[in-house]
matplotlib code that plots the C-alpha trace (Angstrom):
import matplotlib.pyplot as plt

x = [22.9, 20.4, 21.3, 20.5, 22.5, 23.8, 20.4, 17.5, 19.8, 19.7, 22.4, 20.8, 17.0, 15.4, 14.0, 15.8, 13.1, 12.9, 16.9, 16.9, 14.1, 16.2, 19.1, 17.4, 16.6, 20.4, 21.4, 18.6, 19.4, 23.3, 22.4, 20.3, 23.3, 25.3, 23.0, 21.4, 17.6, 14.9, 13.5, 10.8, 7.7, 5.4, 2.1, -0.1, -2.1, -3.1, -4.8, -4.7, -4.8, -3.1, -6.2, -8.2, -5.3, -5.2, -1.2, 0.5, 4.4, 6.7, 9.9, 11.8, 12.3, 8.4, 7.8, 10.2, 8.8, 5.6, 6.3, 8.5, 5.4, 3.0, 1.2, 1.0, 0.7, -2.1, 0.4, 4.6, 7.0, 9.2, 8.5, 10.9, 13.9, 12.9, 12.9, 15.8, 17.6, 17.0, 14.1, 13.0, 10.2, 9.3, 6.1, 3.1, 2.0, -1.5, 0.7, 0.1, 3.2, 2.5, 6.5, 9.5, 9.8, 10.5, 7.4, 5.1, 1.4, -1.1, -3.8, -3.6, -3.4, -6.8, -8.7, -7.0, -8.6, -5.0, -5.9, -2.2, 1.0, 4.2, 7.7, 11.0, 12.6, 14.2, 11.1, 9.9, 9.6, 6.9, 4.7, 2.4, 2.1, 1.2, -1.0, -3.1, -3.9, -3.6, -2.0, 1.6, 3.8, 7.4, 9.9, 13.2, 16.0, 18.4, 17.7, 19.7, 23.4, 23.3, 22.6, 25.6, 23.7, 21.6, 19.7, 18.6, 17.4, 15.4, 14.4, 12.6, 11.4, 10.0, 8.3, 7.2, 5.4, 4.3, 2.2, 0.8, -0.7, -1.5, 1.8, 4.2, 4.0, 5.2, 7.6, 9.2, 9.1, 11.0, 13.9, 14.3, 15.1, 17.6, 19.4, 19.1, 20.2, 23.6, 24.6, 24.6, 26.6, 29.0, 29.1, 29.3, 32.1, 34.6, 36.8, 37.2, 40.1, 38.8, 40.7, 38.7, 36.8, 36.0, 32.4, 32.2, 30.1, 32.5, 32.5, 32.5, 35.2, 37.3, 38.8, 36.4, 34.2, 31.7, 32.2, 29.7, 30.2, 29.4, 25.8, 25.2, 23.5, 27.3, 29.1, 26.8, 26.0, 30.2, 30.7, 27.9, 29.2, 32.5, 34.4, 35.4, 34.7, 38.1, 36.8, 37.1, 36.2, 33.7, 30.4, 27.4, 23.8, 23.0, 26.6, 28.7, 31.8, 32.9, 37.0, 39.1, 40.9, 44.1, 42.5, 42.1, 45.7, 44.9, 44.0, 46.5, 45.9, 41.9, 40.0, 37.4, 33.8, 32.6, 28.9, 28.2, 25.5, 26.4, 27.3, 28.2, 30.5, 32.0, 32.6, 34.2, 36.5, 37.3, 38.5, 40.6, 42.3, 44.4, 44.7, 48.4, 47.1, 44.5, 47.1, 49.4, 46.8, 48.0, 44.9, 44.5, 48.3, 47.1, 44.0, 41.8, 39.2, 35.7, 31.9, 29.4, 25.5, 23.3, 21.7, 20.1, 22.6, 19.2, 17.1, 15.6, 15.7, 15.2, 18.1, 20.3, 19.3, 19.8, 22.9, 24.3, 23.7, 25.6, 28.5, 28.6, 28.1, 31.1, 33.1, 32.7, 33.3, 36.5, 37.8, 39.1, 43.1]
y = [-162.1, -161.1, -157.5, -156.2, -155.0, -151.6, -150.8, -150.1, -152.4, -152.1, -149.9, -147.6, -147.8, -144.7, -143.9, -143.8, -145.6, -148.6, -148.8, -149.0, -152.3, -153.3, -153.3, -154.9, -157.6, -158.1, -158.5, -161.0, -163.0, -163.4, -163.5, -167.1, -167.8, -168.5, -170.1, -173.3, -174.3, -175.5, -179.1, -179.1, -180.2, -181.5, -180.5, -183.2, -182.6, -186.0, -186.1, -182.1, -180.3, -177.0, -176.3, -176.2, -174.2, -170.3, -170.3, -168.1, -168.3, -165.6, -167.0, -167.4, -171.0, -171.0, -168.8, -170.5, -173.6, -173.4, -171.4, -173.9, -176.1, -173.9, -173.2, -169.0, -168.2, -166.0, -163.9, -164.0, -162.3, -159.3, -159.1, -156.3, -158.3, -161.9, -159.8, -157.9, -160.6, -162.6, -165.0, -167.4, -168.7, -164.7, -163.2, -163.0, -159.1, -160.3, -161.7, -160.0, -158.7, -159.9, -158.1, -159.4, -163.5, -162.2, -159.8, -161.1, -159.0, -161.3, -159.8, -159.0, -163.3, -163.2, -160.9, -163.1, -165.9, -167.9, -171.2, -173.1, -171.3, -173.1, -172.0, -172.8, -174.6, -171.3, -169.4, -171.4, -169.3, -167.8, -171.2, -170.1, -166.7, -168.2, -171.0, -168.6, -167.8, -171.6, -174.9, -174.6, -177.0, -176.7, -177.0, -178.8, -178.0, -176.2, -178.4, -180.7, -181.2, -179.7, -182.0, -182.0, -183.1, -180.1, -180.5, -184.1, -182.5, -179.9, -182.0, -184.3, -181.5, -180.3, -183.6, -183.9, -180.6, -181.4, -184.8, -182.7, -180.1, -182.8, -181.0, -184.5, -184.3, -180.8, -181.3, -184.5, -182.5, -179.3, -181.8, -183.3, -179.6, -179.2, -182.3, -181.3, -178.0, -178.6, -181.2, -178.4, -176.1, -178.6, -179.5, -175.7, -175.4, -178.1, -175.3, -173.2, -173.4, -175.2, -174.0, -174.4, -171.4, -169.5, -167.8, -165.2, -162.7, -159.5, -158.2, -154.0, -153.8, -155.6, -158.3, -161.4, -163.0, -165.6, -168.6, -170.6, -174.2, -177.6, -178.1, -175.1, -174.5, -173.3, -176.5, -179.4, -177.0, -176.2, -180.3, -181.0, -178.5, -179.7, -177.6, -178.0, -175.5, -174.1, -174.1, -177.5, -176.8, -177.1, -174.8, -174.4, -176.1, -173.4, -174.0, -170.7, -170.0, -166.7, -166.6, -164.0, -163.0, -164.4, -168.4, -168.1, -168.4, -171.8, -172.8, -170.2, -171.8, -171.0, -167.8, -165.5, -165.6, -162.5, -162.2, -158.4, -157.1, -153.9, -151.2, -153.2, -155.3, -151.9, -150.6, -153.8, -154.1, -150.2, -151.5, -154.9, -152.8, -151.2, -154.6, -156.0, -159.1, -159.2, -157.6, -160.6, -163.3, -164.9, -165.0, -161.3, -160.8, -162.5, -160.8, -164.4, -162.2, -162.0, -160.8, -162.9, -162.0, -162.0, -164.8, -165.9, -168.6, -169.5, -170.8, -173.8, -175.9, -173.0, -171.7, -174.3, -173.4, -169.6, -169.8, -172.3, -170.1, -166.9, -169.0, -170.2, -166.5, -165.3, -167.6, -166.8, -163.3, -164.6, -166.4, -169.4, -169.3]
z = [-86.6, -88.7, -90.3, -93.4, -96.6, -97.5, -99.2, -96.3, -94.1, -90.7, -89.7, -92.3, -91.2, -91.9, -88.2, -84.5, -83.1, -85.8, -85.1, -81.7, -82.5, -84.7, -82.4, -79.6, -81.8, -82.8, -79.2, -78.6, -81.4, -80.8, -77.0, -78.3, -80.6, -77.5, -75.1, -75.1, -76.4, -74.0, -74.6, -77.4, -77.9, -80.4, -82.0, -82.6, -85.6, -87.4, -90.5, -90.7, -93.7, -94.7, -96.7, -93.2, -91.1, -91.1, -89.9, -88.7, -87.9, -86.1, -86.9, -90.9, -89.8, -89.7, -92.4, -95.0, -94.8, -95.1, -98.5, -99.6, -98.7, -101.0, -98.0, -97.5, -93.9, -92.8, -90.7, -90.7, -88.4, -89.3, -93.4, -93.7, -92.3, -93.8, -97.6, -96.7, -95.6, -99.1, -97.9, -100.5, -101.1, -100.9, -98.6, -100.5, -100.5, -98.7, -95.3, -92.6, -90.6, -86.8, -85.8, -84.6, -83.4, -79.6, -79.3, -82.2, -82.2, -80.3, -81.1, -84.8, -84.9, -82.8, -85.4, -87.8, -86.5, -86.6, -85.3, -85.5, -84.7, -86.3, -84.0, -84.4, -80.6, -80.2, -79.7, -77.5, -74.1, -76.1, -76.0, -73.5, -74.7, -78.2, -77.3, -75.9, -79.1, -80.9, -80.5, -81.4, -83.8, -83.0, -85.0, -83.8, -86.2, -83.2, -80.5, -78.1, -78.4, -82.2, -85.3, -87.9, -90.8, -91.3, -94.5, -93.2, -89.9, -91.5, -94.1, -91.4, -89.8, -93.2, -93.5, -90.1, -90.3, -94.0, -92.6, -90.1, -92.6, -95.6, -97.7, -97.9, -102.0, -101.6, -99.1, -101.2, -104.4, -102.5, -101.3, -104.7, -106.1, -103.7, -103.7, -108.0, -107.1, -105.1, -107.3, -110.4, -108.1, -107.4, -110.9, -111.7, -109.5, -110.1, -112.4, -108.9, -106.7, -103.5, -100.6, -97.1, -96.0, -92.7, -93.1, -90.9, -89.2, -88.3, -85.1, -85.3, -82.8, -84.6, -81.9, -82.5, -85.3, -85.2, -87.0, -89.0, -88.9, -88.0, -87.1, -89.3, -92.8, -94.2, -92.8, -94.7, -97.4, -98.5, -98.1, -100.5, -103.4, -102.6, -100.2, -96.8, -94.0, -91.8, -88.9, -87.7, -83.6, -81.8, -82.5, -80.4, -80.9, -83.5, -85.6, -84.5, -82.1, -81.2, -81.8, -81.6, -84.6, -83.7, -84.7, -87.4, -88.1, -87.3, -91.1, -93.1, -96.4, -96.1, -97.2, -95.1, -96.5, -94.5, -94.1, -96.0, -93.0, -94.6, -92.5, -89.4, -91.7, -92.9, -89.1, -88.4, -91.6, -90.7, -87.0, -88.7, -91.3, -87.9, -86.2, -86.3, -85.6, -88.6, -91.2, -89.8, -90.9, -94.4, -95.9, -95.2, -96.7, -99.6, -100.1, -99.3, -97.5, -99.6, -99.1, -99.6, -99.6, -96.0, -95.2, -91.9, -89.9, -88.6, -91.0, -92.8, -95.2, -98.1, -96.4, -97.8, -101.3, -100.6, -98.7, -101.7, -104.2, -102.1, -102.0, -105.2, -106.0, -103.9, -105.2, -109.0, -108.2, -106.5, -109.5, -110.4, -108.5]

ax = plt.figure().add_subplot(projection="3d")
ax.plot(x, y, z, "-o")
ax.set_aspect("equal")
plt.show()
């Protein structure tokens, strides 16, 4: 899920051997899009301060919110991909890169001297890897069953970690920009037709997507700017469902919001332009099929405001009708 753009994305990398990474880590993550997230557990930190923690995080749900937080993390998973792949707040140049979230470099967080570790649930058959090197905080935003109301869960995970680390001014000042921000989209937006939308991740060969929904970043997101997501079935604990093409005839008066991962999304348009079924769809007839800008599906709470701001994006360039 988490590809790059067109420009140094990751179908475009400049070496075999940082593809074939690269690759491996796109199996993984769609592998752990579809399957379920081990119990989690909590860090007990009371009265810390961020002030007195050298963090280190290898996941963007990590990494995100402790910028958001103010707090810069010694050391931070995969910089390439979380820049590529829009990341706000963005890496400060003096973060160490520690690698990617499944194999993350143990002992560049020992010469580091990392003494907390902040993970998302997902990563968590690392925990006894990583608390080899420091206690761990984990995260819980895809957990359980799934939690509809994303921002509010990732908000309280934001706040939870935030007491931990002495941040809660910081956290309650981030949330208030982004309950400010998505109320100017939605005011921004009013003008724009507001017909429901699939967002969609492509498949290359052209017979599935994934779908981006309920318990998802896209799904509370589109309902606070004012727009209703199409796909109205069920979705896994991280918010996706892979469909084959022929569903989404389900919702004809809705549009495609295709995720642009760049070349893979070009492979898979390439492979739907000779699908009968595809060319059948009505909002492919009608030309209701649109990019919009790569985000991570599996992020945090900055990811709301990213992810807003893409669609808001997509949708000017769409037009009003």
């Amino acid at each position: 899920m988490q590809h790059m753009a067109n420009n140094g994305g990751l179908d475009g990398m400049a070496t075999p051997n940082r593809q074939r990474i690269d690759l491996k880590r796109r199996r993984l993550l769609v592998a752990s899009c579809l399957s379920a997230v081990a119990t989690a557990a909590h860090a007990a930190l009371p009265g810390a301060r961020a002030a007195s923690y050298r963090i280190a995080t290898p996941d963007r749900v990590g990494t995100e919110t402790l910028l958001a937080l103010g707090v810069a993390p010694v050391a931070a998973g995969a910089r390439s991909i979380y820049a590529a792949m829009g990341g706000t707040p963005a890496l400060p140049e003096a973060v160490a890169d520690i690698g990617y979230w499944f194999e993350p470099n143990l002992e560049v967080m020992r010469e580091l001297r990392v003494d907390l570790i902040v993970i998302e649930a997902m990563s968590l058959n690392l925990k006894d890897v990583l608390q080899r090197v420091a206690p761990i905080f984990v995260m819980e935003i895809y957990s359980g069953e799934g939690h509809p109301d994303f921002i509010e869960r990732s908000s309280a995970e934001m706040f939870r970690l935030a007491r931990s680390i002495g941040r809660d001014d910081a956290a309650r000042r981030y949330r208030a920009q982004l309950d400010s921000r998505l109320a100017a989209l939605r005011d921004e937006m009013r003008g724009y037709a507001r017909r429901p939308a699939f967002i969609a991740q492509l498949d290359p060969s052209g017979q599935s997507v994934f779908l981006y929904a309920k318990n998802c970043v896209t799904w509370d997101v589109m309902q606070r700017v004012g727009f209703d997501n199409a796909w109205t079935g069920a979705t896994n604990t991280y918010g996706c469902v892979q469909v084959g093409i022929d569903q989404l005839a389900g919702a004809p008066e809705a549009e495609i919001f295709y995720i642009d991962y760049g070349a893979q999304a070009q492979a898979a348009l390439a492979q739907l332009a000779q699908s009968r079924v595809w060319n059948s769809l009505p909002m492919v007839r009608e030309r209701r099929v649109y990019p919009i800008a790569p985000f991570d599906p599996l992020g945090a709470l900055p990811t709301a405001i990213q992810f807003a701001d893409s669609f808001r994006a997509a949708v000017v360039a769409r037009g009003r009708g």
